[in-house]
N, C-alpha and C positions, 0 to 999 in steps of 0.2 A: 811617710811624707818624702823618705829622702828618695826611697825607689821614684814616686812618681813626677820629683825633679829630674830625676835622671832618663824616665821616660816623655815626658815633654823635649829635652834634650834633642834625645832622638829621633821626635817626629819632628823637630824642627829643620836635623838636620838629611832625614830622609825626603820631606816636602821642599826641602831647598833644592836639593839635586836631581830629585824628579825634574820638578820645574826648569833649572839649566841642563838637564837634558834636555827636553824637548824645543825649548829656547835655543839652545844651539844644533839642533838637528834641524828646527823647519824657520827660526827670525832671521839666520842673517841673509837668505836669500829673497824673503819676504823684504826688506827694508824697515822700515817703521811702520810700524802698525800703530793705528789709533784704536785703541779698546774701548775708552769713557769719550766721546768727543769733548774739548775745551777742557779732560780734567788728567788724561790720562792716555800717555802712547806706551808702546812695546817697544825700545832698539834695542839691537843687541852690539856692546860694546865690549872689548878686553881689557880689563881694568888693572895695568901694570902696577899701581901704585896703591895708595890708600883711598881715605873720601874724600870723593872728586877727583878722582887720580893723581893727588899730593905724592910727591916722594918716588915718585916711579922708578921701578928697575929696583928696588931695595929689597925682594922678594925674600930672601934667606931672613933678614931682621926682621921684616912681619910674622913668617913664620918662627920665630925664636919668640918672641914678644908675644904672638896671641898664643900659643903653646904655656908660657910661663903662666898665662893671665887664666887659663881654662885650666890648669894644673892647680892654682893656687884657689880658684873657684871651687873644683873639685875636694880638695882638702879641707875647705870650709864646711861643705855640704857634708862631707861623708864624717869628716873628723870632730868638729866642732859643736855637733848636735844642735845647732839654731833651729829653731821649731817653725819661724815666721813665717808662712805659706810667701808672706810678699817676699821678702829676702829667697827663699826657694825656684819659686816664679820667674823670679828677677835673674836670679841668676844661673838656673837651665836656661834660658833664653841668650843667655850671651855668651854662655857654652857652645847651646845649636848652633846657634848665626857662628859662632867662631870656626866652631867647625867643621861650619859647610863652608867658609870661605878658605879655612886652611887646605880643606882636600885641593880645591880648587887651586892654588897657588904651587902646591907640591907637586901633583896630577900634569898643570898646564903650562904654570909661570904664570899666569894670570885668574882674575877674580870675572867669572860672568857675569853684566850685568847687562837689566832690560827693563828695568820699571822708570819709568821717565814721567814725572810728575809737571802738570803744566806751569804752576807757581814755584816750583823747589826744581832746577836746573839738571841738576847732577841726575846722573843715570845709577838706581842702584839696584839691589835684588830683594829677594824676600830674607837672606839670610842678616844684610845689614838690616834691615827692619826691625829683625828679631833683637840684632844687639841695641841698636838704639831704645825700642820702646824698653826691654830689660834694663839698660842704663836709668835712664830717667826713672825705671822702679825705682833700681836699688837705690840712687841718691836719695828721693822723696825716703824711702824705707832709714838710712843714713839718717838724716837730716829729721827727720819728724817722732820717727816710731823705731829705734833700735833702743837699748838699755842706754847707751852712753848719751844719745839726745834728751831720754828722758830726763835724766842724771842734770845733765847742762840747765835743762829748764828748772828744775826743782830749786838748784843753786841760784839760778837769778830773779825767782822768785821770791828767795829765803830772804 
């Protein structure tokens, strides 16, 4: 199970940079594209900072930070033998997105982004995608179904 967290990993983070490559070879001269009408454009923007472009210019401490965060992910995965497919799932997913957004900041100084959603503002990629929906796992995973949750409920039930 642990190999095939670590290959999910990887197609998240080879499908992420597929896609900003081509996004940055043929969107910025296209302008916006509208993909889904009323659901869904294409821009492509350079995203100096975090989400939503919070914190810009801070590019070394994001890279120190998601580095720390995908290291210590990793050590959980490979060292700590949790079996969970969700906690696994959850967290190659926020490995890939990390580091397809970390090449990207090393590589550029900037994070590509082009998925511009009609109700949610911000311009992201597929790589935050990956950490967010992975996020919201591993909490749900945390908070409901890990040994220590179980634990918690057992005791306020007793």
């Amino acid at each position: 199970m642990v190999a095939l967290s670590l290959v999910i990993a990887g197609l998240v983070v080879v499908i992420d940079q597929v896609i900003k490559y081509f996004v940055a070879m043929y969107l910025p001269q296209a302008g916006v594209v509208t993909a889904i009408p009323h659901l869904l454009d294409l821009n492509y923007v350079e995203n100096r900072g975090v989400a939503f472009g919070m914190f810009e210019n801070m590019r070394w401490i994001f890279v120190a930070l998601t580095s720390v965060i995908i290291v210590i992910l990793l050590y959980i995965i490979i060292f700590k033998k949790i079996k969970s497919k969700m906690f696994l799932i959850s967290s190659a997913l926020i490995i890939g997105g990390g580091i397809g957004n970390l090449i990207d900041r090393v590589l550029y100084g900037y994070v590509i982004d082009y998925l511009q959603l009609s109700f949610f503002s911000p311009v992201c990629n597929f790589a935050d995608y990956a950490v967010t929906v992975g996020t919201v796992l591993l909490v749900i995973y945390l908070l409901f179904m890990s040994d220590s949750s179980k634990k918690e409920n057992k005791v306020e039930h007793s």
